[in-house]
N, C-alpha and C positions, 0 to 999 in steps of 0.2 A: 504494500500500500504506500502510494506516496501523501505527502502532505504539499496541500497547494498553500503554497503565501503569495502575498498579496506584493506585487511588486510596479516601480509608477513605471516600467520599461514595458510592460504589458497591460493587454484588455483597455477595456476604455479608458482607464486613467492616461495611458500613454496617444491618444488620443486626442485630449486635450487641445485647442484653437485649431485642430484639424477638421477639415470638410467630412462630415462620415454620410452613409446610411445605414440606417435601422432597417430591419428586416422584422415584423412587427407580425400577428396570424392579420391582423383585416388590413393594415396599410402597411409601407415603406415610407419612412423620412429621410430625410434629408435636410443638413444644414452644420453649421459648424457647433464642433463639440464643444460647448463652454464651462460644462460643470457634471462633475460625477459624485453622488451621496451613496448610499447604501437602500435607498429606495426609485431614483427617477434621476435620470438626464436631466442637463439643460440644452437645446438647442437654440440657436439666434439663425436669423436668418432663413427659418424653416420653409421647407416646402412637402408637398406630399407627392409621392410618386405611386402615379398609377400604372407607367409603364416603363420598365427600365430599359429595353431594345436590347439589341448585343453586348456582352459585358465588355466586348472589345473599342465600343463604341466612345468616343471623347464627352457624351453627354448621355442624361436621360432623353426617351423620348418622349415620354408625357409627364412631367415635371411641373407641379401648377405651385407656386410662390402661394404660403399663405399672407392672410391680412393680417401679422402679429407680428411683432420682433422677436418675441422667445415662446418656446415651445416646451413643457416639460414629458417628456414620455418614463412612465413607469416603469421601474426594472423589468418586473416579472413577466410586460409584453414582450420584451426583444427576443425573439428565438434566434437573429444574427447579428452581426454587425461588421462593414470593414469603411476603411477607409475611402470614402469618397472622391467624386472628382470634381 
């Protein structure tokens, strides 16, 4: 058995003022990582992604900007996350 610790080189802490998306079961977000608790994100900038297109792709392809400046998404939604573009 290993033991996981918690390090700011990994997982979303290392993430931090980077562009990400969440991988969520009903939406995908998008926007820059600004804060990580032990229960919810912060994102600024948010948008929600309805269609991401080829992951090879330089953008999303349906990407709609919300009308908010910060976005908080709950831990226990995210089933992924990586760093965005």
């Amino acid at each position: 058995m290993q033991v996981l610790v918690e390090s700011k080189t990994e997982g979303l802490v290392s993430l931090i003022g980077k562009q990400v998306i969440l991988f969520c079961g009903n939406y995908f977000y998008a926007g820059k990582l600004a804060g990580v608790n032990k229960t919810q994100v912060k994102l600024t900038e948010p948008s929600i992604v309805y269609e991401t297109g080829a992951f090879t792709a330089k953008g999303y392809a349906d990407a709609q900007r919300l009308h908010v400046d910060t976005l908080y998404v709950r831990i226990p939604a995210i089933e992924a996350y990586a760093e965005g573009k």
